[in-house]
N, C-alpha and C positions, 0 to 999 in steps of 0.2 A: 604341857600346855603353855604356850607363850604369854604372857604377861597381861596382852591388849584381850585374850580370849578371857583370861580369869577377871580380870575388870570387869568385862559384860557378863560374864557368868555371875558373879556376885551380885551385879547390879542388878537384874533380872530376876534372879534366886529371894533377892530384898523387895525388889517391885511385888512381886507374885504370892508373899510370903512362903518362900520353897526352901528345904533344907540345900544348901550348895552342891552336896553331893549329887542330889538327883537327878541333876543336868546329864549329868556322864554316866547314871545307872542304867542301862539297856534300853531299851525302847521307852518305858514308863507309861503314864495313863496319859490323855490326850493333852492334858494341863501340860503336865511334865515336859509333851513333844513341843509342846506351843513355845515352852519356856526356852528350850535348847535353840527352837528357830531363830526365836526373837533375839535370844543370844548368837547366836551364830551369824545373823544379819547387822547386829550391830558391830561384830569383830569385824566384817567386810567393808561395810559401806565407814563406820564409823573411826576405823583404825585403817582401811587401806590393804587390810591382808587379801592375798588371792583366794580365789573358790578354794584349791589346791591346803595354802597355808591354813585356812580355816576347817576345812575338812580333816586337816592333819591333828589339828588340837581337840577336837571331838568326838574324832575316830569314827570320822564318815567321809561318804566320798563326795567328792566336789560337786557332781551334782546332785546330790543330797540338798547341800550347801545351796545350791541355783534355786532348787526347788524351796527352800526354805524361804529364800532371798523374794524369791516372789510371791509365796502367799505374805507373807509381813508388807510386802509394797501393794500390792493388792490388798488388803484392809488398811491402809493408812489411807483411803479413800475413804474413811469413816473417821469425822471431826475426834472425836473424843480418842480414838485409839494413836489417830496421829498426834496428839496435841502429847498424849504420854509418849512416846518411841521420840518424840521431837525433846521432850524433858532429859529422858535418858541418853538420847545421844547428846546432849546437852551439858550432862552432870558428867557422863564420861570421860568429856574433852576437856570439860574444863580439872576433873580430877589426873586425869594422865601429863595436861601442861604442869599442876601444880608438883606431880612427880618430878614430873621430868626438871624443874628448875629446882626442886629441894634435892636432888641426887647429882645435879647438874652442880651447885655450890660445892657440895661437900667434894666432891671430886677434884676441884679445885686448887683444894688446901692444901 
């Protein structure tokens, strides 16, 4: 799983109160699937990855990934779910830049 996918796995897993693992356990109870979407839509839209590269890190097929991608954009049409999925693609970005310039120094030296 690439880096930008475990970021929204994490962050989702925390939003939802979810163990991490459960993202990647099989199908899971409807919670579960909601969480991998929402996960898997914010690796796309969030980080840039293709249907393809996001499908690869969750072990589904890219339209899986489509189909995911639009029920999460389809309920962000409801103030409150958007105002969170806007928080966490939020805290994503701003945690992957503060990566990327604390990895980005030390590389550096």
């Amino acid at each position: 799983m690439s880096a930008p996918a475990r970021l929204a796995e994490a962050a989702v897993s925390g939003a939802m109160s979810l163990p991490v693992g459960a993202l990647r356990a099989g199908r899971g109870t409807r919670r579960i699937a909601f969480a991998r979407q929402l996960a898997m839509y914010l690796t796309h839209v969030g980080f840039g990855l293709t249907l393809t590269e996001v499908g690869a890190c969750f072990e589904r097929d890219r339209t899986t990934v489509r189909h995911a991608c639009a029920l999460v954009e389809d309920r962000r049409d409801q103030p409150a779910f958007d105002f969170a999925v806007s928080a966490l693609e939020t805290g994503l970005a701003h945690l992957a830049f503060g990566l990327q310039l604390r990895f980005g120094r030390e590389g550096s030296r």
